[in-house]
Backbone and ligand atoms as CSV (ligand in chain L), in Angstrom:
chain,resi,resn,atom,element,x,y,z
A,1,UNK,N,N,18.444,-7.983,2.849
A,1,UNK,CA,C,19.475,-8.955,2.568
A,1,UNK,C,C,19.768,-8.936,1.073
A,2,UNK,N,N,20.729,-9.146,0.798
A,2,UNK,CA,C,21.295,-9.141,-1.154
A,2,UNK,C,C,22.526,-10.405,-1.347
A,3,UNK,N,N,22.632,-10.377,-2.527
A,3,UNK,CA,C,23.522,-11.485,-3.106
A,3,UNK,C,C,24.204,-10.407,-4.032
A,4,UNK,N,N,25.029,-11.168,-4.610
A,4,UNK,CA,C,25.640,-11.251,-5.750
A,4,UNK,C,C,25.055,-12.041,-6.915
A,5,UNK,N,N,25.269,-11.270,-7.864
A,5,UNK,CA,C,24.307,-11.933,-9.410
A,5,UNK,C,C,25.802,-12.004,-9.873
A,6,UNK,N,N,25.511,-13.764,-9.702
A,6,UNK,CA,C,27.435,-14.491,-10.639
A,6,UNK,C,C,27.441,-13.622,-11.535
A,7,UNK,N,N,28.969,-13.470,-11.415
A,7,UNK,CA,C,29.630,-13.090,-12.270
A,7,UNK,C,C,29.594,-11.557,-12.796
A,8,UNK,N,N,29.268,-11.061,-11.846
A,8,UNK,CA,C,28.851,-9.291,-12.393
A,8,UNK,C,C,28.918,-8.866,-11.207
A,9,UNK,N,N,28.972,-9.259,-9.826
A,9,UNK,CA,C,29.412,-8.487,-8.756
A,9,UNK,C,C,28.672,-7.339,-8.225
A,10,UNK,N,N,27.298,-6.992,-8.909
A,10,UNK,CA,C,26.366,-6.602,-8.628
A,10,UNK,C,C,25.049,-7.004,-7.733
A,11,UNK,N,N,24.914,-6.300,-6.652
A,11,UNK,CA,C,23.997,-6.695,-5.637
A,11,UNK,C,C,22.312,-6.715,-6.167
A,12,UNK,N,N,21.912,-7.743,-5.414
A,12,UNK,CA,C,20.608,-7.978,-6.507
A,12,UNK,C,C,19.706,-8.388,-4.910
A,13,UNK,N,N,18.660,-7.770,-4.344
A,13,UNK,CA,C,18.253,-7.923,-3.295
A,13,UNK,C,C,17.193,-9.541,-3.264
A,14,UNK,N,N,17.326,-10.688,-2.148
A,14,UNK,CA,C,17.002,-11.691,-2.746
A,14,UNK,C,C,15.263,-11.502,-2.195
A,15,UNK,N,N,14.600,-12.601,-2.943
A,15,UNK,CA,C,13.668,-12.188,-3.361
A,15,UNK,C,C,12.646,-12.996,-1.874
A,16,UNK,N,N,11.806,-11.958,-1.316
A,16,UNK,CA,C,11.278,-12.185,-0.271
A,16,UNK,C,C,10.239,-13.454,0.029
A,17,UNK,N,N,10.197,-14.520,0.698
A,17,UNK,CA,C,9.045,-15.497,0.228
A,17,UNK,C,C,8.936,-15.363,1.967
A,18,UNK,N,N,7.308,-15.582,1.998
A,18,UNK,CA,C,6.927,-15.959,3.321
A,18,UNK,C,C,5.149,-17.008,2.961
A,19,UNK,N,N,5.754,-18.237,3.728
A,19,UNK,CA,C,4.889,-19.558,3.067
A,19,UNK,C,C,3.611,-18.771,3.250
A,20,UNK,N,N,3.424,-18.133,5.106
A,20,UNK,CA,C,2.464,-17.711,6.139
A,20,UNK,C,C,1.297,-16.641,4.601
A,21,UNK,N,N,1.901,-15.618,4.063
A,21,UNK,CA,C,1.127,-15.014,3.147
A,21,UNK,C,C,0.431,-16.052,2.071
A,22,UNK,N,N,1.346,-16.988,1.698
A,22,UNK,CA,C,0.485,-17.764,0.637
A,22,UNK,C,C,-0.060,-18.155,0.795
A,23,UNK,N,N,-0.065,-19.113,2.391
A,23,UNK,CA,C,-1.046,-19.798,2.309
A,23,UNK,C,C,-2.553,-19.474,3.095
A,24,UNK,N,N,-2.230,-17.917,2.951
A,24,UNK,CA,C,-2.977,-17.819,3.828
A,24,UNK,C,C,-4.445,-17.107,3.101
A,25,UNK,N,N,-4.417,-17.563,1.564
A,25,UNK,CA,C,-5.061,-17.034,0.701
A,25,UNK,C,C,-6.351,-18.025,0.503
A,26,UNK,N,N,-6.303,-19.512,1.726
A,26,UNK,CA,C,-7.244,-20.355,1.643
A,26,UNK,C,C,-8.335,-19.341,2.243
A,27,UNK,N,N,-9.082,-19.670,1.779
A,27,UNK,CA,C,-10.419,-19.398,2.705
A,27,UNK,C,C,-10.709,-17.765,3.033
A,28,UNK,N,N,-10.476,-17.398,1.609
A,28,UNK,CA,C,-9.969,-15.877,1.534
A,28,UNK,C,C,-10.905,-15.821,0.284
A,29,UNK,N,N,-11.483,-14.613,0.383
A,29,UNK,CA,C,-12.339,-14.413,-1.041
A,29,UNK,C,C,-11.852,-13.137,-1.897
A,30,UNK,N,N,-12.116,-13.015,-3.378
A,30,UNK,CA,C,-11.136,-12.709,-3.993
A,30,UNK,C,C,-11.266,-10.851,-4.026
A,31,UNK,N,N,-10.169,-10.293,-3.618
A,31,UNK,CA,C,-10.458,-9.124,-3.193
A,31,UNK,C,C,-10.220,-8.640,-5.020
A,32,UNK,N,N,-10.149,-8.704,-6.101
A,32,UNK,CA,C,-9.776,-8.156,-7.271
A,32,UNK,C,C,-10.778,-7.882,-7.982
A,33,UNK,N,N,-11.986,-8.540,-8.027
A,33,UNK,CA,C,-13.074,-8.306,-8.058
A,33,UNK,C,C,-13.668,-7.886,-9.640
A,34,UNK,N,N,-12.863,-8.512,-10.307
A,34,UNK,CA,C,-12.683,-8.675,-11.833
A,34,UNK,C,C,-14.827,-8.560,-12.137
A,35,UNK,N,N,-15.109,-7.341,-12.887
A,35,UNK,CA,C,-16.938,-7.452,-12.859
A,35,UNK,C,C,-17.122,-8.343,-14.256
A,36,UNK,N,N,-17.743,-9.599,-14.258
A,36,UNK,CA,C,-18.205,-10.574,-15.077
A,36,UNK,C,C,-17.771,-11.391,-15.048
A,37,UNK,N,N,-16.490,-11.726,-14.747
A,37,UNK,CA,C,-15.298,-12.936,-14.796
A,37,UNK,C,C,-14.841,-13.141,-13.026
A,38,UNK,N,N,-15.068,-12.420,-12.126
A,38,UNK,CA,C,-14.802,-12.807,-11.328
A,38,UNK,C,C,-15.704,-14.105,-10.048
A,39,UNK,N,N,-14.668,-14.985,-10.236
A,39,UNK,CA,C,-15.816,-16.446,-9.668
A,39,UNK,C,C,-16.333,-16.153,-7.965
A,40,UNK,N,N,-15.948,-14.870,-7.209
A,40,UNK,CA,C,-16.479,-14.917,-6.010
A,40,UNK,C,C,-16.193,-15.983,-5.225
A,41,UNK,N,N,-16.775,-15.932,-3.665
A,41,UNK,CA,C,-16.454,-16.816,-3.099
A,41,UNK,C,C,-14.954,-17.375,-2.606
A,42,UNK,N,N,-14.752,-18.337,-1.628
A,42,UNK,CA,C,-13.529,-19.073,-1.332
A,42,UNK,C,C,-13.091,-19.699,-2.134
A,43,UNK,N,N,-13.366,-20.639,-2.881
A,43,UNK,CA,C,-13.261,-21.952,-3.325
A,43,UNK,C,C,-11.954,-21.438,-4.509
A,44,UNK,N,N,-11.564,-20.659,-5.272
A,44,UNK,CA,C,-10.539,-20.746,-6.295
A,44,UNK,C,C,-9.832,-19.786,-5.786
A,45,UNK,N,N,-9.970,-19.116,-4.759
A,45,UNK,CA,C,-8.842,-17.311,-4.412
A,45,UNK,C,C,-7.157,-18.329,-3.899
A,46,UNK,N,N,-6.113,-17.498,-4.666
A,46,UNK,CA,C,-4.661,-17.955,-4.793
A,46,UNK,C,C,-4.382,-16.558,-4.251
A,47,UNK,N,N,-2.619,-16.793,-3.821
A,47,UNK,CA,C,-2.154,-15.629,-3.944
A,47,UNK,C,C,-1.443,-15.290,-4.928
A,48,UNK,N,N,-1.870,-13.994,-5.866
A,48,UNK,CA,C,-1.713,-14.189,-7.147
A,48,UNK,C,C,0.039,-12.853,-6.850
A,49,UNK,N,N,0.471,-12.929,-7.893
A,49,UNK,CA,C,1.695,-12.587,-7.256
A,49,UNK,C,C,1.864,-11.588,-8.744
A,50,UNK,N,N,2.709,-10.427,-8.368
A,50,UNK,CA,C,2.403,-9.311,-8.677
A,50,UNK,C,C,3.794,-9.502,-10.344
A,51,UNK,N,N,2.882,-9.004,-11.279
A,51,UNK,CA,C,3.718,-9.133,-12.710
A,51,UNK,C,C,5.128,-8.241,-13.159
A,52,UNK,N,N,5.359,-7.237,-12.584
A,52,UNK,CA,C,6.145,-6.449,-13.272
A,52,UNK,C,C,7.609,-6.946,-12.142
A,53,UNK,N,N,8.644,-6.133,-12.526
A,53,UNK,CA,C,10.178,-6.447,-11.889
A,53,UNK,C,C,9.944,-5.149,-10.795
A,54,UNK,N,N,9.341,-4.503,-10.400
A,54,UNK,CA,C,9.560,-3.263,-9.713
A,54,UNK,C,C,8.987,-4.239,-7.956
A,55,UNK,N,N,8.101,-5.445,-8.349
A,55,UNK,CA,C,8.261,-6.422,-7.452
A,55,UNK,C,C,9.341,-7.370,-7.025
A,56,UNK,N,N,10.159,-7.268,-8.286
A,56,UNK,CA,C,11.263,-8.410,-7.652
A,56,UNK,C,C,11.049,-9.704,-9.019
A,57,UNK,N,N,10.192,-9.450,-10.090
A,57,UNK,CA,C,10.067,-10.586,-10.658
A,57,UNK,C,C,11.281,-10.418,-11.575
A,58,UNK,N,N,11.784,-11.905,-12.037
A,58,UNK,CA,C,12.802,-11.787,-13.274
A,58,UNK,C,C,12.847,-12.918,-13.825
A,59,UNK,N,N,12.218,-13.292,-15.297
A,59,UNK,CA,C,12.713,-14.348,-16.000
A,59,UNK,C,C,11.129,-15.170,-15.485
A,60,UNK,N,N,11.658,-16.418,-14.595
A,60,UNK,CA,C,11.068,-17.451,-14.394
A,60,UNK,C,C,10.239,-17.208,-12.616
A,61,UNK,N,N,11.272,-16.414,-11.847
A,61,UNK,CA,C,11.019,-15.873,-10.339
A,61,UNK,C,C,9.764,-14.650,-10.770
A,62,UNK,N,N,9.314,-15.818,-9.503
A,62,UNK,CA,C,8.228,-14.297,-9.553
A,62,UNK,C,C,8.312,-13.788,-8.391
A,63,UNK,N,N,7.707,-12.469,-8.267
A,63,UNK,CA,C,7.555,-11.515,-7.493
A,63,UNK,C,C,8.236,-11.706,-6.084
A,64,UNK,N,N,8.344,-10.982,-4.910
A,64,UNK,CA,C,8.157,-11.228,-3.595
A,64,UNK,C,C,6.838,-11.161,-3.277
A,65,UNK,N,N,6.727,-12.182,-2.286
A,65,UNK,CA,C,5.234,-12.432,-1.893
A,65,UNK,C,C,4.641,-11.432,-1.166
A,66,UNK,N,N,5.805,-10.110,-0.274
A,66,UNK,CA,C,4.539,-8.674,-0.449
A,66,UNK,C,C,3.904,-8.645,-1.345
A,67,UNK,N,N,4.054,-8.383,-2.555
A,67,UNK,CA,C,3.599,-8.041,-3.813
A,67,UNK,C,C,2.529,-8.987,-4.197
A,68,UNK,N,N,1.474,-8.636,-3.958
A,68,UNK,CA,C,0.307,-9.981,-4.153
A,68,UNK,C,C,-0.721,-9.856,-3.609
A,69,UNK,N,N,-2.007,-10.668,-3.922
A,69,UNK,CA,C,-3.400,-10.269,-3.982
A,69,UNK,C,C,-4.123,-11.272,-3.697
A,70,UNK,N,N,-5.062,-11.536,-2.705
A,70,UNK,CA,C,-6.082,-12.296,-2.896
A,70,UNK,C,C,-6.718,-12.268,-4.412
A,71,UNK,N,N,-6.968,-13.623,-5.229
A,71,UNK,CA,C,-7.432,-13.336,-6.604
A,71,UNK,C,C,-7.898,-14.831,-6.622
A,72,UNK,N,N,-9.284,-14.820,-7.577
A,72,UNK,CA,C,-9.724,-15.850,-8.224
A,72,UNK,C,C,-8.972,-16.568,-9.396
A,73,UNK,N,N,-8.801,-17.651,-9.483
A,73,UNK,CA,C,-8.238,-18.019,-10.319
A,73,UNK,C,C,-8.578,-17.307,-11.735
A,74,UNK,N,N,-10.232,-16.555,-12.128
A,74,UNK,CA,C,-10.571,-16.302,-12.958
A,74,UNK,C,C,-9.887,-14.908,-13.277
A,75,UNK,N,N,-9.872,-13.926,-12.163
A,75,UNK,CA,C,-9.010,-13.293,-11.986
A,75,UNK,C,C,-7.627,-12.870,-12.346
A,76,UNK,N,N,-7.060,-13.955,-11.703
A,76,UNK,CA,C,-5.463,-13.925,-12.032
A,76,UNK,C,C,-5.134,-14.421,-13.521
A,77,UNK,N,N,-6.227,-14.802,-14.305
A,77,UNK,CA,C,-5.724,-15.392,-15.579
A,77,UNK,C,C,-5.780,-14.228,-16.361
A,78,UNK,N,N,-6.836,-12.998,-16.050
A,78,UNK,CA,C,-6.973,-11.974,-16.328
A,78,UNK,C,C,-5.683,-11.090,-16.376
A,79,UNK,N,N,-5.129,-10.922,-15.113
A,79,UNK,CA,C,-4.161,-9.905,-14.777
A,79,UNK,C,C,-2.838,-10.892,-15.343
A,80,UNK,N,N,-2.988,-12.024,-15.966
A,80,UNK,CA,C,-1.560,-12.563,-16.685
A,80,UNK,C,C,-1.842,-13.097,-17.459
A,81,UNK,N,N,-3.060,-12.399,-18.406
A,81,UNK,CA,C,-3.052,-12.305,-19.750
A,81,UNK,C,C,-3.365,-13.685,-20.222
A,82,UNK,N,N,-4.425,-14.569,-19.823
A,82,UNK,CA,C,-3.997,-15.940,-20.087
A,82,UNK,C,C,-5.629,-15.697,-20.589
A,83,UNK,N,N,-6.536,-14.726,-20.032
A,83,UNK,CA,C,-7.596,-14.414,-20.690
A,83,UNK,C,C,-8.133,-13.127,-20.802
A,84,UNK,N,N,-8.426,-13.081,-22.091
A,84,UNK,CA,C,-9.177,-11.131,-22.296
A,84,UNK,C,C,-9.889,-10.613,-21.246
A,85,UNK,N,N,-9.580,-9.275,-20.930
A,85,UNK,CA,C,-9.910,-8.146,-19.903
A,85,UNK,C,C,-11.456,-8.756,-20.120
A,86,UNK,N,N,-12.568,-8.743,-19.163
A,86,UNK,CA,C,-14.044,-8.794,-19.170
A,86,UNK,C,C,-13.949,-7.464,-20.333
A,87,UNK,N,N,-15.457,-7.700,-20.576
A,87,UNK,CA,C,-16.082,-6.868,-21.629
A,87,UNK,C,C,-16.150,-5.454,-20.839
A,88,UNK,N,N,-15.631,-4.837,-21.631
A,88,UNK,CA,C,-15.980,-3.126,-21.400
A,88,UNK,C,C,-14.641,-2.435,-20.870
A,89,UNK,N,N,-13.985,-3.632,-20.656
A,89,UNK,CA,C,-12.532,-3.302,-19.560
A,89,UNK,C,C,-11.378,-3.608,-20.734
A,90,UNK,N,N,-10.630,-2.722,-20.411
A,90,UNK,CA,C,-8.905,-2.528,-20.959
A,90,UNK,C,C,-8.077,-3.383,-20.135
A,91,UNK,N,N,-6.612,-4.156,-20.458
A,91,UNK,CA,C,-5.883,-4.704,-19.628
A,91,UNK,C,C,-4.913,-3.450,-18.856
A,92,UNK,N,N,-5.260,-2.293,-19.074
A,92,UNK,CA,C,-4.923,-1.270,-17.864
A,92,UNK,C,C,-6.048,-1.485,-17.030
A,93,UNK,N,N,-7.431,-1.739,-17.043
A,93,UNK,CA,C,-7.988,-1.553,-16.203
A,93,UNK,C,C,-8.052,-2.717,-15.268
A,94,UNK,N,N,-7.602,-4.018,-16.067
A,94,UNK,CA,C,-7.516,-5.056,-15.634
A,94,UNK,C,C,-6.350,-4.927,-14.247
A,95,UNK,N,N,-5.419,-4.113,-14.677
A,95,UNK,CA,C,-4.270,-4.112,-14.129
A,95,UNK,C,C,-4.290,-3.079,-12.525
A,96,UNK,N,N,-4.975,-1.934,-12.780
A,96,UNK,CA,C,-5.606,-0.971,-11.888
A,96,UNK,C,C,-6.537,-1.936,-10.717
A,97,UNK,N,N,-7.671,-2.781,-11.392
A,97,UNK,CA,C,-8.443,-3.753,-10.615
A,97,UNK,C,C,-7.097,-4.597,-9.545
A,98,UNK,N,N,-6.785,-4.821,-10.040
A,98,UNK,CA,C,-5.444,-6.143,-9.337
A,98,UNK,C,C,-4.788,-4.890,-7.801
A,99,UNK,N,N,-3.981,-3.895,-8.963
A,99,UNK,CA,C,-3.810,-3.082,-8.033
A,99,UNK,C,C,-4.462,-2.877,-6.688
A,100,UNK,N,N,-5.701,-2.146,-6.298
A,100,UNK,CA,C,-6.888,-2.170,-5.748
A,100,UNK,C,C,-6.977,-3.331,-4.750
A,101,UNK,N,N,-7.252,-4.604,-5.623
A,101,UNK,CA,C,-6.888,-5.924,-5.129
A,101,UNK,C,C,-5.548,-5.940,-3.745
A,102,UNK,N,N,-4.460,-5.326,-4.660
A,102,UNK,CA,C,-3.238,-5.672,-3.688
A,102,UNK,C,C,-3.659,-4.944,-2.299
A,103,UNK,N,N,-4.133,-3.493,-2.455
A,103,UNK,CA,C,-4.057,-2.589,-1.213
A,103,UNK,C,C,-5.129,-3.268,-0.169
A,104,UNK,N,N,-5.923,-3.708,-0.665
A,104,UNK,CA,C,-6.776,-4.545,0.118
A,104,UNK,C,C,-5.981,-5.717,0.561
A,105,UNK,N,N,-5.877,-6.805,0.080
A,105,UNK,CA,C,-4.886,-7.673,0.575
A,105,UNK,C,C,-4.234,-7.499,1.892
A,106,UNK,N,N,-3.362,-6.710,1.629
A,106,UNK,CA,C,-1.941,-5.716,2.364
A,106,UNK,C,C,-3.036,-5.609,3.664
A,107,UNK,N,N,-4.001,-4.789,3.401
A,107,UNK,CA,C,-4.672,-4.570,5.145
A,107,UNK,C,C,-5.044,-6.102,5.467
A,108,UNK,N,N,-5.785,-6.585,4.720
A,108,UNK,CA,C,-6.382,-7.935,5.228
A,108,UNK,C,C,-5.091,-8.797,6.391
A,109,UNK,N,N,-4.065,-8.682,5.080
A,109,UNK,CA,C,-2.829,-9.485,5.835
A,109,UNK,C,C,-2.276,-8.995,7.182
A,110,UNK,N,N,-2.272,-7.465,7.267
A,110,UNK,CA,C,-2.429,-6.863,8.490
A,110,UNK,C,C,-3.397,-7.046,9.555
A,111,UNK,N,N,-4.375,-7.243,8.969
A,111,UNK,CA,C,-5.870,-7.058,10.180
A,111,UNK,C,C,-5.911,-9.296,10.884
A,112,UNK,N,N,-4.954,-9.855,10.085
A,112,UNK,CA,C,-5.347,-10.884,10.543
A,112,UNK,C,C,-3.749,-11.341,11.086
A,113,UNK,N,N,-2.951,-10.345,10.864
A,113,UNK,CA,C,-1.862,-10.811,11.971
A,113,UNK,C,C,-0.570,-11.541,11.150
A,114,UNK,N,N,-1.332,-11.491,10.182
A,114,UNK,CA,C,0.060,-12.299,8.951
A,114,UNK,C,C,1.465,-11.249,8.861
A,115,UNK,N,N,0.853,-9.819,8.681
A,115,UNK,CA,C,1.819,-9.363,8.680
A,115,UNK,C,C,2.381,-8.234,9.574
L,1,ZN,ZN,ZN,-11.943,-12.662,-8.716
């Protein structure tokens, strides 16, 4: 499905949301697996939603919710820069980890019928 982006008449594909993926990140443990910083367990995993525009993000919109990861909150602050890569790790590697994260996700969301 696409729109029009006012005033430029250019098709801009709209951006995919499905509640069923988000919320289905309760009781989900964090597949990103950040080594030192990652809090494990259920209790903080979001669906963390994927940074670059090649997802669909622009401006203030983020991503389509394909694009996204089971992630710890400790995690996701990681992969959006809100805290330094763990020790020993680059924010490419930070970013590779997330990655990883997503492909896992993607089956999970498959193997439980979400998608
Ligand atoms: Zn984590």
């Amino acid at each position: 499905m696409t729109a029009r982006i006012s005033g430029l008449g250019i098709p801009k594909a709209l951006t995919y949301r499905n509640k069923r993926i988000r919320e289905s990140a309760r009781d989900e443990e964090c597949l990103v697996r950040l080594p030192g910083i990652c809090m494990h367990g259920t209790a903080a995993t979001i669906w963390s939603h994927y940074r670059g525009s090649a997802g669909g993000k622009g401006g203030a919109l983020k991503s389509d919710d394909l694009c996204g990861a089971y992630a710890c909150t400790a995690c996701d602050a990681a992969y959006d820069g809100q805290q330094p890569p763990p020790a020993g790790m680059t924010y490419a590697d930070v970013v590779a980890a997330w990655h990883e994260g997503h492909i896992r996700s993607i089956v999970r969301l498959h193997a439980k019928g979400v998608i």
